[in-house]
TIPA-658319 format. One line per 2 residues: number of its first residue (from 1); for each residue z negated, x negated, y of C-alpha. Coordinates in steps of 0.05 Angstrom, whole numbers, plus 5000, padded with zeros to 4 digits. Layout:
NUM) Z:X:Y  ...
//
This chain:
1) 5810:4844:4783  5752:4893:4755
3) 5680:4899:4803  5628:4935:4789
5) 5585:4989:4827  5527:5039:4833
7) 5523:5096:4876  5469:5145:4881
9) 5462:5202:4929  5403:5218:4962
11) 5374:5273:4990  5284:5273:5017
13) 5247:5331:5015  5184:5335:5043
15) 5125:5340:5008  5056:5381:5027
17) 4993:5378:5009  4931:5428:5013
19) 4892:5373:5049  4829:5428:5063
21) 4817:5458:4996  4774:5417:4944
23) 4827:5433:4887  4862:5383:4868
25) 4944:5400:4875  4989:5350:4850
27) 5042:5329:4906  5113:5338:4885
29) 5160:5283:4907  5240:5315:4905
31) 5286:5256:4901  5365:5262:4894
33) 5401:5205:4875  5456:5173:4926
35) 5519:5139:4906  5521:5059:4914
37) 5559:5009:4943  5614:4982:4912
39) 5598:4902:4904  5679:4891:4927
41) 5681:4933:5000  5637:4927:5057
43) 5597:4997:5070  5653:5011:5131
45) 5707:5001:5075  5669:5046:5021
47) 5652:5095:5075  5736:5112:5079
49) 5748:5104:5003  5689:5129:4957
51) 5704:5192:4930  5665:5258:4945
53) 5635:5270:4873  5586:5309:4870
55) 5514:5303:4828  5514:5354:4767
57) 5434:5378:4795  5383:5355:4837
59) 5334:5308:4805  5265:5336:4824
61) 5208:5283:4803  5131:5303:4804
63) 5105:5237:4825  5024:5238:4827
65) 4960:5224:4791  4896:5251:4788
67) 4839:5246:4739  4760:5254:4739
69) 4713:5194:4752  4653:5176:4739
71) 4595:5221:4764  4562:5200:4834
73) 4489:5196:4829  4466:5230:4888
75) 4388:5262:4910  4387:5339:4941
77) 4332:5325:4999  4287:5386:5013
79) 4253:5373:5078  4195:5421:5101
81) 4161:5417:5164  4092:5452:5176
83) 4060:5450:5246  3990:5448:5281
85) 3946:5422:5217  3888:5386:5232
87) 3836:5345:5188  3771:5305:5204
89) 3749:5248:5186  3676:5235:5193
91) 3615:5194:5169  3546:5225:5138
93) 3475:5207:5144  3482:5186:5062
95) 3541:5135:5086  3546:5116:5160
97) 3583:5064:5152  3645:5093:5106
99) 3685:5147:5149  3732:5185:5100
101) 3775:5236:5085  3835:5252:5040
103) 3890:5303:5037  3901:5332:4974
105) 3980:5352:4965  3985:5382:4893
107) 3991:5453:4919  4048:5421:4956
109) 4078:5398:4893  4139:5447:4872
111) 4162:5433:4796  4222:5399:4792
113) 4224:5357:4854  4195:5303:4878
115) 4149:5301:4937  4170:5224:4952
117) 4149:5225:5022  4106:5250:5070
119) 4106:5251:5143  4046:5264:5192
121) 4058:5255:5261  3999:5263:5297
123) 3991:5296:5368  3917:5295:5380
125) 3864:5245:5360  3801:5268:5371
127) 3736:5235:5375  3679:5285:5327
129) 3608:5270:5314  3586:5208:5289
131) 3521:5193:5255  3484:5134:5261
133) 3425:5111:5223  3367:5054:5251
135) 3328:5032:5189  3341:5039:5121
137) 3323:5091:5098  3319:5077:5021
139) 3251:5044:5022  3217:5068:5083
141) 3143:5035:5098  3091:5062:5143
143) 3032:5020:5149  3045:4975:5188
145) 3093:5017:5253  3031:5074:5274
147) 2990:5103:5324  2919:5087:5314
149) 2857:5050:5333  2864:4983:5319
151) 2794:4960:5349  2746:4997:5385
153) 2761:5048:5436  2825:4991:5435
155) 2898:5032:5407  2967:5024:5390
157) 2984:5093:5430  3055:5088:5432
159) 3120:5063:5391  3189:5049:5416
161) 3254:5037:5382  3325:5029:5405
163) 3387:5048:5388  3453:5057:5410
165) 3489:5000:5454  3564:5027:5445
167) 3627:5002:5474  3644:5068:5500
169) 3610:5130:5526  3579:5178:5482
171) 3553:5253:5481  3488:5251:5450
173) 3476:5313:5403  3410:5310:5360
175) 3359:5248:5338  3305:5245:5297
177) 3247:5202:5273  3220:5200:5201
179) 3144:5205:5209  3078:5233:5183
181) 2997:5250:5210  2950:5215:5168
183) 2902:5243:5206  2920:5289:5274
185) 2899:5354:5306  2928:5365:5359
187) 2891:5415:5384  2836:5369:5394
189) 2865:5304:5400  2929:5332:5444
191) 2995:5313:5420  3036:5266:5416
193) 3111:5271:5439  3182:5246:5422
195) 3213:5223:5484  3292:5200:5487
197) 3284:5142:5544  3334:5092:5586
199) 3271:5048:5592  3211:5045:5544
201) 3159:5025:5591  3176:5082:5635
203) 3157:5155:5623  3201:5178:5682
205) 3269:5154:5641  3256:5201:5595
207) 3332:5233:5595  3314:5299:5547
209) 3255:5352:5549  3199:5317:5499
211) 3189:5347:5432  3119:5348:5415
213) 3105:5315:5346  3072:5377:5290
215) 3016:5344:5249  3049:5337:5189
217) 2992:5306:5140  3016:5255:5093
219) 3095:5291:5081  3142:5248:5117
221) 3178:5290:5161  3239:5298:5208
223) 3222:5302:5276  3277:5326:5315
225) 3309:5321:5388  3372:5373:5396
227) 3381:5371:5468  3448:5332:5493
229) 3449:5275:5537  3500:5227:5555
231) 3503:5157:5530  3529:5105:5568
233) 3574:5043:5541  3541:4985:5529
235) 3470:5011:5536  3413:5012:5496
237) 3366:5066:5492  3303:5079:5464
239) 3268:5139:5418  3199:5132:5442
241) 3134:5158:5403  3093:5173:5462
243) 3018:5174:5444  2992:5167:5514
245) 2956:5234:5525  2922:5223:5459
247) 2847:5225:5458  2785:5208:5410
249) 2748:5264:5386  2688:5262:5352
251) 2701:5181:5345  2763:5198:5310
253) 2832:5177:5337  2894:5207:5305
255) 2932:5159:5269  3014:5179:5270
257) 3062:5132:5228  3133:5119:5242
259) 3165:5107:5176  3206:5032:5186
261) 3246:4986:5144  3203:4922:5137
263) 3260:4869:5171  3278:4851:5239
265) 3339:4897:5265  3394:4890:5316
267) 3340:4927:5361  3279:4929:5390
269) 3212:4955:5355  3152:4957:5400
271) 3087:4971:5398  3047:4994:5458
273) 2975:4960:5461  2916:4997:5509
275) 2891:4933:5517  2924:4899:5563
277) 2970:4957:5567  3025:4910:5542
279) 3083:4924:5491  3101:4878:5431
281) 3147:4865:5380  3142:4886:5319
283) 3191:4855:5260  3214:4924:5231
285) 3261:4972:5242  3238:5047:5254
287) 3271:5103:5219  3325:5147:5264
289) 3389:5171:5260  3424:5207:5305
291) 3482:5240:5322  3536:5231:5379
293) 3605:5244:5407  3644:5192:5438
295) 3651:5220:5506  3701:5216:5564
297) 3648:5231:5625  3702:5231:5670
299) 3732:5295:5638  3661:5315:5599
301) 3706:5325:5536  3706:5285:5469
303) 3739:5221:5486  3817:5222:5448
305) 3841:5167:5422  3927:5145:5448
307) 3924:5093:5390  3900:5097:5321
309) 3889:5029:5318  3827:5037:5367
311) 3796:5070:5318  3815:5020:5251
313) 3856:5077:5222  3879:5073:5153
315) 3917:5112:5111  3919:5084:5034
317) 3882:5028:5053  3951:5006:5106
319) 3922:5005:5169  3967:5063:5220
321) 4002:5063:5277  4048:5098:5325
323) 4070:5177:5335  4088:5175:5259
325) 4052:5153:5190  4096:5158:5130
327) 4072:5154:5066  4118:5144:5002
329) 4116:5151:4927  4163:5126:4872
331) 4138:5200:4840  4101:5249:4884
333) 4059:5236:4940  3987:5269:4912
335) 3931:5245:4958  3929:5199:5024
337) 3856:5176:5042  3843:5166:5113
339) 3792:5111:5135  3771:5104:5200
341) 3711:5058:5241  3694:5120:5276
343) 3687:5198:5260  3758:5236:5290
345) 3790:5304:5288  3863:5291:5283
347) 3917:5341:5300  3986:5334:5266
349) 4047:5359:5245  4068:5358:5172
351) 4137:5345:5139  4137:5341:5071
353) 4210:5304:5035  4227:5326:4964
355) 4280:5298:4927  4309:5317:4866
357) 4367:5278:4829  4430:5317:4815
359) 4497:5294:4782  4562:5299:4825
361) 4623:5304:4787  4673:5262:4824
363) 4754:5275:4815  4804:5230:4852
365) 4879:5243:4874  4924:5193:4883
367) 4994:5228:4916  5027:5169:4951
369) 5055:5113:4920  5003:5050:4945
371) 4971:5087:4996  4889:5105:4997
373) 4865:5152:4937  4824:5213:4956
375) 4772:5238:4916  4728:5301:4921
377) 4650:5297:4898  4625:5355:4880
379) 4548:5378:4886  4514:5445:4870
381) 4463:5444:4899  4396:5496:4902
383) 4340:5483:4942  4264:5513:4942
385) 4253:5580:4985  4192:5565:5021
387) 4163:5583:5087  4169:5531:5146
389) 4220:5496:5187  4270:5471:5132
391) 4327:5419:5124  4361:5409:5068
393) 4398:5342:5052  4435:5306:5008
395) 4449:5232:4992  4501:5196:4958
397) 4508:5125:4936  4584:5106:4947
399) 4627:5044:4913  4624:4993:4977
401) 4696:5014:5000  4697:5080:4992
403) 4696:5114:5065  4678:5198:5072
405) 4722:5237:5106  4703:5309:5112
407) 4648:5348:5084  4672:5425:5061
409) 4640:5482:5024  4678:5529:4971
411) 4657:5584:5013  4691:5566:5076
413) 4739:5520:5048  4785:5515:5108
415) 4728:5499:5153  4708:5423:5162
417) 4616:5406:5167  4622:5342:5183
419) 4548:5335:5191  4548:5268:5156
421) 4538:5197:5167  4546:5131:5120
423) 4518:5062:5133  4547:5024:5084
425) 4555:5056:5013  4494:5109:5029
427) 4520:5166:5062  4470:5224:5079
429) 4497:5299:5082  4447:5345:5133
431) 4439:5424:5148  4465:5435:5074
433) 4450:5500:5050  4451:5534:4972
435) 4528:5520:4956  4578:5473:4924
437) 4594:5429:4964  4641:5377:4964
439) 4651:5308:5007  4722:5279:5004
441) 4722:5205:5015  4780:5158:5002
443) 4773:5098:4977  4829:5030:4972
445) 4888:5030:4930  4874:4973:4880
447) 4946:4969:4845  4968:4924:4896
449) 5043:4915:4865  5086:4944:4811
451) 5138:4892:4789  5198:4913:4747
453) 5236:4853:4703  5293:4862:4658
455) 5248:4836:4583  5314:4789:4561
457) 5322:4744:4616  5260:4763:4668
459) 5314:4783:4721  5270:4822:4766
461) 5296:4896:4767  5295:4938:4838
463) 5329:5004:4849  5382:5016:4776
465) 5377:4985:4707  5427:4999:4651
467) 5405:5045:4591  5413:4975:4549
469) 5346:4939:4579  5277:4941:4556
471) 5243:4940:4620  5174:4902:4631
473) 5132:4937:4685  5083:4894:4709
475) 5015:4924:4749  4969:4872:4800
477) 4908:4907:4801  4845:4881:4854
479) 4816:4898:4911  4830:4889:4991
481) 4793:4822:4990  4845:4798:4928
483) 4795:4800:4869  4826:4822:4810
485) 4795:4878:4768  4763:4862:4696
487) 4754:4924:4667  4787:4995:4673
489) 4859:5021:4636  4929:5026:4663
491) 4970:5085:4647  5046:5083:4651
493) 5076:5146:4660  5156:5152:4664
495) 5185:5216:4688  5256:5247:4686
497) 5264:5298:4729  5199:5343:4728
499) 5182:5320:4649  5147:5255:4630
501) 5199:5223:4576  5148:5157:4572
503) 5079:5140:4569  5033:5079:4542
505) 4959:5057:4568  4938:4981:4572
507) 4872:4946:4575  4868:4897:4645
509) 4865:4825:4635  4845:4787:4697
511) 4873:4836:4746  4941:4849:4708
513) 4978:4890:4666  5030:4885:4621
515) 5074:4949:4600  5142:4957:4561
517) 5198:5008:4565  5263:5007:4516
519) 5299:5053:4562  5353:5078:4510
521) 5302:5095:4458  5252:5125:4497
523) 5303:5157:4555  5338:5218:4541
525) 5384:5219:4601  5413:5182:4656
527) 5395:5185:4726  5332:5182:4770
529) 5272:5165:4739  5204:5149:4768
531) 5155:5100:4743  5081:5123:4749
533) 5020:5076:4742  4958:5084:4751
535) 4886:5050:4736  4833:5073:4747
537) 4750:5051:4722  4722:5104:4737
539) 4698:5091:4808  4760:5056:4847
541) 4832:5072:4826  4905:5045:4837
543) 4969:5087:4836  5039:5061:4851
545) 5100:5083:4841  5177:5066:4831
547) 5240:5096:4826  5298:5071:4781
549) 5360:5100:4769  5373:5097:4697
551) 5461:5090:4690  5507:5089:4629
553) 5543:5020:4626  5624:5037:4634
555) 5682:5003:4621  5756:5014:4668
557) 5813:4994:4641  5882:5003:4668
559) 5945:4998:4629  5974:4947:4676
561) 5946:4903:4725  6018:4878:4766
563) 6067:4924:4774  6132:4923:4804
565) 6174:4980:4837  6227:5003:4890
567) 6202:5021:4954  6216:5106:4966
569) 6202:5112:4886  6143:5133:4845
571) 6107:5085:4796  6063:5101:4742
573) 5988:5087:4730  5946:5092:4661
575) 5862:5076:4666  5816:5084:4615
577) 5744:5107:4635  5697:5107:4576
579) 5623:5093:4565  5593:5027:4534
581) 5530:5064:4504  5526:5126:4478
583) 5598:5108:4470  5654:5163:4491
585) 5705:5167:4538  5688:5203:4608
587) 5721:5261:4636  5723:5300:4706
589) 5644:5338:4694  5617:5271:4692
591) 5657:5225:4734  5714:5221:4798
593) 5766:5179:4780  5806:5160:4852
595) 5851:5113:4878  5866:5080:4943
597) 5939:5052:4958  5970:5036:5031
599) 5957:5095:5071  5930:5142:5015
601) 5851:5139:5007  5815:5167:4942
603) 5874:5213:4916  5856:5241:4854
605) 5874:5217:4788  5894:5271:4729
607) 5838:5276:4671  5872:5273:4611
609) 5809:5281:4568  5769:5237:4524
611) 5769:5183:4587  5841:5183:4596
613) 5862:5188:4675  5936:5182:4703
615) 5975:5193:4762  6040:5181:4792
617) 6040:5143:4857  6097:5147:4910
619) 6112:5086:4952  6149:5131:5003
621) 6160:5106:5075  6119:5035:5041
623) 6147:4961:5072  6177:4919:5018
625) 6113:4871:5000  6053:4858:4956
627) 5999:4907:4966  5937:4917:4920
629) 5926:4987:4889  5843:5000:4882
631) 5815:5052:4836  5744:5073:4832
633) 5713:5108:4776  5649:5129:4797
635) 5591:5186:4774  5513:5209:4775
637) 5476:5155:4742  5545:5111:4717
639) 5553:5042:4726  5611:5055:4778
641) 5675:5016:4769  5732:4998:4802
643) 5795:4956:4782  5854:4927:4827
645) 5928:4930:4806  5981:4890:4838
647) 6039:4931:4872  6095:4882:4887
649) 6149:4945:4924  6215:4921:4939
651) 6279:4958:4972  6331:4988:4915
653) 6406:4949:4924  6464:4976:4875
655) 6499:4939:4840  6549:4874:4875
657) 6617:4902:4891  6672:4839:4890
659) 6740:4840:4912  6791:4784:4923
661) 6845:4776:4981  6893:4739:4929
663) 6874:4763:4863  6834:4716:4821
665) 6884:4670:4801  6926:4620:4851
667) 6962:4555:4834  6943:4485:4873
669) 6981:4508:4938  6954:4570:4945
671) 6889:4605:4970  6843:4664:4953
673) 6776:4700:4996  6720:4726:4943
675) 6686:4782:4984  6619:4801:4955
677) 6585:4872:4985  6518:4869:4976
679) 6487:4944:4999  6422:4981:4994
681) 6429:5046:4952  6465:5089:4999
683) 6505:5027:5019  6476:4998:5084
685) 6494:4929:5069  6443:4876:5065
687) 6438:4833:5120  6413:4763:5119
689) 6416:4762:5046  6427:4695:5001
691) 6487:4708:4973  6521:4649:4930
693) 6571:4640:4878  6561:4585:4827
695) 6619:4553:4787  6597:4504:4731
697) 6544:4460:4762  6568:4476:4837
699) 6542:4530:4879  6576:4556:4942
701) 6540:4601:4987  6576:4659:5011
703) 6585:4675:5093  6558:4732:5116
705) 6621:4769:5149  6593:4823:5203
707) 6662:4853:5205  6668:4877:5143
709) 6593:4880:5125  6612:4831:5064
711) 6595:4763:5040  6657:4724:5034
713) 6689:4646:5015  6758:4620:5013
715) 6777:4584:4944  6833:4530:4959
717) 6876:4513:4896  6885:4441:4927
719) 6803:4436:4916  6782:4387:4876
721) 6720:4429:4852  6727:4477:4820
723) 6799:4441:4800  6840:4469:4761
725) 6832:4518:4699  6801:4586:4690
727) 6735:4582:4711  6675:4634:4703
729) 6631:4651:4756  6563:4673:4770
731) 6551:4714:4830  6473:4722:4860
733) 6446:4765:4910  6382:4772:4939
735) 6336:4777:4998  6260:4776:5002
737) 6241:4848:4994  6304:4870:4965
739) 6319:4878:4896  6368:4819:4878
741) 6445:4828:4841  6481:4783:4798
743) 6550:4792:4772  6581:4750:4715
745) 6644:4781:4695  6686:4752:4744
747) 6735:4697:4734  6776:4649:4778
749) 6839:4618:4754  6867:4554:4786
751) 6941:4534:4756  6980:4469:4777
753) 7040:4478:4825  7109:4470:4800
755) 7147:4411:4826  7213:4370:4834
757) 7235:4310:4842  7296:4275:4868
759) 7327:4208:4870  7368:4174:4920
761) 7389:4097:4927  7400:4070:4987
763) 7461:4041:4970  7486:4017:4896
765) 7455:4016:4840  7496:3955:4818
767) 7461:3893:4859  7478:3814:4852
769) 7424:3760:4852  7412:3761:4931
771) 7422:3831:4941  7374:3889:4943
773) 7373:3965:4937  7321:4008:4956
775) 7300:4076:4907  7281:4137:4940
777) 7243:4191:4907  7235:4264:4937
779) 7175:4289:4904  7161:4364:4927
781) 7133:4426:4903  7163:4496:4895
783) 7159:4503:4974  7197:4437:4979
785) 7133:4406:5018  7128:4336:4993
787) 7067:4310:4955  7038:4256:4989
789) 6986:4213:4951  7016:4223:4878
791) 7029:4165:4837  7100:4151:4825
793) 7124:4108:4780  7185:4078:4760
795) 7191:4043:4681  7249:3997:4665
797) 7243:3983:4603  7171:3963:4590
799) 7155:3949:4662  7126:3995:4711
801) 7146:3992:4779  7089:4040:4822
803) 7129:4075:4891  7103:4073:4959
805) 7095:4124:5001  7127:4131:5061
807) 7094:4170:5106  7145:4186:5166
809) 7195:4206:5111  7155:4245:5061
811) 7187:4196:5007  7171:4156:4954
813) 7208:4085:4951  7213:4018:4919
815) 7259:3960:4935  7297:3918:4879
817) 7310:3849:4896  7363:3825:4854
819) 7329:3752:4848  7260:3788:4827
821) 7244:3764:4757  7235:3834:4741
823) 7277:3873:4723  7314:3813:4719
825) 7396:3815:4707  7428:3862:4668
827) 7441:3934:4662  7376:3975:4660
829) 7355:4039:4648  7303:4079:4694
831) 7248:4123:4677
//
């Protein structure tokens, strides 16, 4: 019976890997092969039989892949800080009602980059002055709001106005009036004062020193009140043209005009009337504006604003809040306008972002066979040298499952900055400084199986395939979450040794692809081979790998598969070993060619070249019995072999040895012992041995005589069988587990016995008609013994007269009557 086998040594080494340095170093993967099984033994059986061939080299396989991707957009951020900057925002006399400001950052623009985002965080905000105007000022009147002599000795000697009327507290700084003198000397008509009042009516409120009023003429003029005073919230007070010291001289009263706006206003406008001494309304506005601070009395500083939405802050036009405004632009930040309800000095610190977009070259490394792929980005980066506190970033936009691992620079390539973080696929490198620098991130293996089937029959293929097959390699390619890739190519790599024999790329079709390998025209040897794919699109990869040993298909042939021999003897065994493709008979540098029988394990057979193996086995101290003769033929990368031959060992016996007690030849009286020795070589006989002799169709089997170590039977000539003649005989000997004997050359011959006869009457021979006479007939052999149970007869004339015998006497008789019809009378003659 013929089995088959493969068996492949082998031997790990480990493999290392530069995991610090941003150089990619392919990882070398030494494989030896191991020997196989033997599909007839258990493993405990091979383990005491297989041979101890060894491999003609190690088989040392480079199994990795590595390849550029595609570039990672990523952004170099340039972050400068400048600290204790300040700007105001105020209002003017021209525009009380707009409060304004803008910083201007084009000297903070720096070519190349992009100034994408500002950041003020204020730490101060500070209330300045604001200016307020009552009237409007564009078309002033004056007719109708004046000091004068309105009837006689009867005058308007006084106008009022208020202002004011805040929600908070406020430092009052300067006011003024718009006026003229149509006609005024104070010199002889006194003057006339501006007084700053908490009540109109009453002189004693004045709250500032009064500021007497110039004579002017007809030039509309400023009058002005610089002295400070404090404002309180919610309170109106009054700017009061205080004519009351005024006289008439030489029947001419001055006449002093406050400049108004001809509508009703949110305040009062009075009129003081001498007659009655009584104030009334008038339906104007007078002119005034004035400036204040918004004042914390408790402290007696400016009042400071905690939220910048107390004051309606706005910066482009979004209103502000909290310790930090940031401001963005798709290009560069150039100018933010501040807006405010109310004039403020605002104290801040400045960080200014820049980005500028940079291409990182990506590489990827896959040395495992299915595990996660590494990949090393690459940025150079070079930032601005400017003044200030600096930090200098970088971002990166990742593929979704691609996870960084260490950050490194080629200066200090051993030493890990991990100052990164990633939320998501954004991950944002900080403290960077003017170096390459490179992130290593892995990301998921996406060649989730690599199938191997034999292309003639789809038999799937695992760890050897004959040089015959074309081999179908099969790649699954998609991600964790089992969607297969669309786009992408698969390269097959095949390598013997360190040198790839095979290689082919495929396009990706739903997640899969499809690769072939005719293994005897694109494999140069036999042995371990490893089977490299990869895919890769660019941004996520795939690498697995597989490892098949390639063997020669063999044929074992032995001359003879049963063989029978003596036991203490040597027999004779032929095999044939050769090679089914390339074809050629294999010899000791390939191949061990062993064989296992009773007690001997994997002795050696002879090479006798060109396939040809023999050896001479010796079935010394061997059991008579059937016992089964196993030879392997096994070698590196060879369909292993083995073969049993049927040993059937029995003990050597020489030849029969026959003597006879009597001779061979005795007549019907006499007797003679066959004796049959039946002996081992070196003549110990043969005990309990079947030992028969066989005379025509009847067989006699032969006693087993302990005394003279023989195998003996008596022949009787008297026998019926074999009866008498010469008669050949056939002599057998055998016993289970002995070799048997036959003998045909001897001959036993059985002759009749001579005899005689005599006659006696018992009285005369002459007889009348009643008288008788009895006939008595001796019939004896040689020995004179007398044959009993012959026939005897006695013919007188044509009658036969048959004898009885007479027991007691050892005689034959027969009485004649003489009035018996037969013989009847006369003279008669007896036979």
């Amino acid at each position: 019976m013929m089995t088959n086998r493969i068996t492949v040594k082998r031997n790990r080494f480990p493999r290392t890997k530069n995991n610090r340095s941003f150089i990619l170093v392919l990882g070398i993967l030494i494989l030896c092969l191991s020997f196989l099984t033997p599909l007839t033994i258990s493993d405990s059986d091979y383990s005491n039989s297989r041979s101890n061939f060894s491999q003609p080299y190690d088989n040392r396989l480079i199994s990795s892949a590595n390849d550029n991707g595609n570039d990672i957009g990523s952004t170099m951020i340039y972050s400068r800080e400048i600290q204790g900057l300040n700007f105001g925002i105020m209002n003017t006399f021209s525009d009380t009602t707009s409060h304004l400001e803008s910083i201007d950052f084009a000297g903070y623009h720096i070519a190349g980059w992009s100034l994408y985002e500002v950041l003020i965080a204020p730490s101060r905000i500070v209330a300045l002055s604001e200016h307020e105007i009552v009237g409007n000022t564009s078309s002033p009147s004056n007719l109708g709001f004046r000091i004068y002599e309105h009837d006689t000795d009867l005058y308007y000697d006084s106008l009022t106005q208020g202002f004011y009327n805040m929600g908070h507290d406020g430092k009052l700084l300067n006011i003024s009036i718009l006026y003229d003198s149509h006609s005024y000397d104070p010199s002889n008509h006194n003057y006339a004062y501006l007084d700053i009042r908490t009540d109109y009516q009453d002189g004693s409120t004045n709250m500032v020193s009064s500021v007497q009023l110039d004579n002017v003429g007809l030039t509309s003029t400023w009058a002005n009140v610089t002295e400070s005073t404090i404002l309180n919230a919610d309170t109106t007070y009054y700017a009061v043209m205080n004519g009351s010291t005024l006289l008439d001289f030489s029947s001419s009263y001055p006449e002093i005009r406050w400049f108004y706006e001809d509508a009703a206003g949110t305040f009062l406008t009075r009129v003081h009337n001498t007659d009655g001494d009584k104030w009334t309304d008038r339906p104007f506005e007078a002119m005034m504006k004035y400036t204040y601070i918004p004042w914390n009395i408790t402290s007696d500083l400016a009042l400071e604003y905690q939220n910048p939405q107390a004051i309606a802050l706005q910066g482009n036009s979004s209103s502000l809040s909290g310790s930090e405004w940031l401001f963005s632009s798709t290009s560069n930040v150039s100018t933010i306008e501040f807006s405010t309800n109310q004039s403020v000095s605002i104290e801040y610190d400045l960080t200014l972002r820049y980005k500028q977009d940079v291409t990182s070259t990506a590489t990827w490394y896959a040395g495992t066979s299915g595990s996660d792929v590494a990949w090393n980005i690459t940025s150079i980066l070079d930032y601005p040298a400017l003044s200030g506190t600096q930090d200098k970033n970088l971002t990166l936009v990742l593929p979704s499952d691609w996870t960084a691992i260490h950050l490194i620079n080629i200066t200090s390539p051993t030493q890990y900055y991990d100052h990164f973080t990633q939320v998501g696929s954004n991950v944002e490198c900080s403290l960077l400084a003017d170096e390459t620098w490179i992130l290593e991130c892995t990301s998921p293996n996406y060649l989730q199986s690599l199938l191997k089937f034999d292309t003639s029959d789809d038999s799937a293929i695992t760890d050897k395939v004959s040089v015959s097959v074309t081999m179908d390699i099969n790649g699954t390619i998609e991600s964790a979450l089992s969607v297969p890739v669309t786009n992408g190519e698969a390269s097959l790599r095949v390598f013997y040794q360190t040198s790839v024999e095979y290689s082919e790329n495929s396009s990706v079709t739903a997640g899969k692809s499809y690769h072939q390998w005719d293994i005897a025209t694109d494999s140069s040897s036999n042995g371990l081979h490893t089977i490299d794919l990869s895919w890769t699109n660019g941004t996520e990869v795939g690498y697995r790998t597989s490892d098949v040993i390639v063997f020669y298909e063999t044929n074992l042939v032995a001359d003879d598969y049963v063989i029978d021999d003596f036991t203490e003897d040597t027999f004779y065994i032929g095999i044939d070993f050769t090679q089914v493709f390339p074809v050629g008979g294999i010899d000791a540098a390939a191949a061990d060619v062993t064989y296992s029988f009773g007690v001997v394990v994997n002795q050696s057979l002879t090479d006798q070249s060109n396939g040809r193996w023999d050896a001479s086995v010796s079935t010394a101290s061997m059991s008579p019995g059937t016992y089964t003769l196993t030879v392997y033929a096994e070698g590196y990368a060879l369909e292993n072999q083995s073969l049993t031959v049927e040993v059937t060992l029995i003990h050597e016996t020489q030849a029969l040895t026959i003597l006879w007690s009597n001779t061979n030849e005795i007549s019907y009286v006499e007797s003679t012992t066959l004796s049959v020795a039946y002996n081992r070589v070196g003549g110990s006989p043969v005990t309990s041995a079947n030992v028969n002799v066989t005379i025509g169709t009847t067989t006699w089997i032969l006693d087993w005589d302990s005394g003279s170590g023989t195998y003996k039977r008596i022949f009787y000539g008297n026998e019926v069988d074999p009866g008498f003649g010469s008669h050949s005989l056939t002599i057998e000997a055998g016993r289970v587990g002995y070799e048997p004997q036959s003998d045909t050359t001897e001959t036993l011959d059985i002759s009749e016995e001579s005899t005689t006869i005599g006659i006696q009457w018992s009285g005369s021979n002459s007889i009348t008609y009643v008288e008788s006479v009895t006939l008595y007939v001796d019939y004896q052999m040689s020995n004179a013994t007398a044959i009993p149970g012959a026939t005897v007869e006695v013919t007188i004339d044509s009658d036969i007269f048959v004898m009885n015998w007479n027991d007691t006497s050892k005689r034959y008789w027969y009485q004649f009557n003489g009035n018996d019809l037969l013989p009847g009378f006369g003279v008669h003659s007896l036979t």
